[in-house]
C-alpha positions as CSV (number, residue, x, y, z in Angstrom):
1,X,-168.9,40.9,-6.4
2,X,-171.7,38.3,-7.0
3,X,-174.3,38.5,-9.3
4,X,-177.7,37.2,-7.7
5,X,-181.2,36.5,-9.4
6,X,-184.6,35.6,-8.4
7,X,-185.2,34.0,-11.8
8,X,-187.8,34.2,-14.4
9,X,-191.3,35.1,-12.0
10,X,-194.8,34.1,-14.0
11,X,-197.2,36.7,-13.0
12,X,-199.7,35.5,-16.2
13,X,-203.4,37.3,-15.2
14,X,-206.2,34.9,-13.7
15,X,-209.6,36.1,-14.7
16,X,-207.7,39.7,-15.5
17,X,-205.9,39.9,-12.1
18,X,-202.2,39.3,-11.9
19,X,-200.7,37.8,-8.6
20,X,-198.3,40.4,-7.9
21,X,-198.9,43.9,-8.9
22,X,-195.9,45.2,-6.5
23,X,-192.2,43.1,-5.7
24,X,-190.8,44.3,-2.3
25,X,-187.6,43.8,-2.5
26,X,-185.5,43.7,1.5
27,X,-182.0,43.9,1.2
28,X,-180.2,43.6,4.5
29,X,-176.0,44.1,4.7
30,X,-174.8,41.7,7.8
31,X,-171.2,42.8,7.1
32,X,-168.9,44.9,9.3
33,X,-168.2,47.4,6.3
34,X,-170.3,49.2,3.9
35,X,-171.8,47.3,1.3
36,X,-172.9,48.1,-2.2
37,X,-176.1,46.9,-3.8
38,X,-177.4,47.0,-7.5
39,X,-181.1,46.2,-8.1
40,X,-182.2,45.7,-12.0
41,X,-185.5,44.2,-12.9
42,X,-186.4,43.3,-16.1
43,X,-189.7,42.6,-18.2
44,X,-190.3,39.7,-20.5
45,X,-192.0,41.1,-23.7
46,X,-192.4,38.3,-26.2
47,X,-188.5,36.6,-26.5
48,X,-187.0,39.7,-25.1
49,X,-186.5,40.7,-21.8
50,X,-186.3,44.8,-21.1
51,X,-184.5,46.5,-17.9
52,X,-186.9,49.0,-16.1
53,X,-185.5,49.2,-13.2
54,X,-181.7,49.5,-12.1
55,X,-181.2,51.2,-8.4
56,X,-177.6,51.4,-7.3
57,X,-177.0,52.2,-3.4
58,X,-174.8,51.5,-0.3
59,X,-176.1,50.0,3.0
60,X,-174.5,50.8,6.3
61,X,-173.1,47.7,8.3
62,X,-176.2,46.6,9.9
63,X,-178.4,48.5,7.3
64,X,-182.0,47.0,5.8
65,X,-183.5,48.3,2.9
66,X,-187.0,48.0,1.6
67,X,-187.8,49.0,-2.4
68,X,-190.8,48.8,-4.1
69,X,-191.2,48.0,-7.6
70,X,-193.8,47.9,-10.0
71,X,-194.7,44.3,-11.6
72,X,-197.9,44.2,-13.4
73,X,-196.2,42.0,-16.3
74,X,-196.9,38.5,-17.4
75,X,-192.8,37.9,-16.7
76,X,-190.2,39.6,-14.7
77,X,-187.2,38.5,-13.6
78,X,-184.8,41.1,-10.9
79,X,-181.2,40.5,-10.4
80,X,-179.4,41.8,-7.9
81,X,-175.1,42.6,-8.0
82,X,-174.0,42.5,-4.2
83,X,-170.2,43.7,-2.9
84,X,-170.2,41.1,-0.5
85,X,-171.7,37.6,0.5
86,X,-172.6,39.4,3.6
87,X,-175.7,41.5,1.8
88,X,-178.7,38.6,2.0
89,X,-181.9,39.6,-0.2
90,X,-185.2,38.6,-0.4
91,X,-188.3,39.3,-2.8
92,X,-192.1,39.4,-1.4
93,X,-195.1,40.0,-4.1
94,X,-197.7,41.6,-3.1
95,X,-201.2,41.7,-4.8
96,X,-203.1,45.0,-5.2
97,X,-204.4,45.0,-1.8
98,X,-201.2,45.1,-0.4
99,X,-201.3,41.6,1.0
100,X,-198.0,38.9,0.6
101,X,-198.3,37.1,-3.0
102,X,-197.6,33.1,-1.5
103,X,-196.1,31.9,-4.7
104,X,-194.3,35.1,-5.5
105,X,-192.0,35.1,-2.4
106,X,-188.2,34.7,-3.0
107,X,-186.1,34.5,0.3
108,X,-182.4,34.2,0.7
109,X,-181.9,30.8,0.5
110,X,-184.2,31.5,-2.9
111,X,-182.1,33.4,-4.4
112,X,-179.9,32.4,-7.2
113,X,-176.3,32.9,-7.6
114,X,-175.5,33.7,-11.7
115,X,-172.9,31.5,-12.8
């Protein structure tokens, strides 16, 4: 098991709008076996950070999932426990039109392994 994260995400409004109000999160298992996957995603709230999401799910050999999560908060942070090196995960915010959030884009190689 390996305990992924994308790290702390700033998401502080400009002018009232926030960057991201969506993360997309694509989870795709490259392994010959089934593979489990546990999303959580927290939000920072003054010192404390507060789970709102936690998705658990398998994936097929082959498999690609797509999630959509809410993330209209100044701070979130989602980490992600995977069975197997062979799940590779990657994070795209999207602003309220739908359209890909440039600094708010997490991909594979992006993602952090918790020590």
């Amino acid at each position: 098991m390996a305990l992924l994260t994308t790290g702390l995400i700033d998401n502080t409004a400009v002018s009232g709008v926030r960057p991201s109000s969506t993360l997309t999160v694509l989870v795709s298992n490259d392994d010959s076996a089934n593979e489990t996957v546990l999303i959580e995603g927290f939000y920072q709230s003054g010192t404390t950070k507060i789970m709102y999401v936690q998705e658990l799910f398998n994936l097929a050999p082959g498999e690609v999932a797509q999630r959509n999560y809410y993330a209209e908060f100044d701070a979130f942070e989602f980490q992600f426990t995977v069975s197997s090196q062979f799940v590779v995960i990657s994070a795209w915010g999207k602003d309220a039109a739908g359209n890909l959030t440039t600094a708010h884009r997490i991909v594979a190689e992006e993602v952090d392994l918790v020590q």
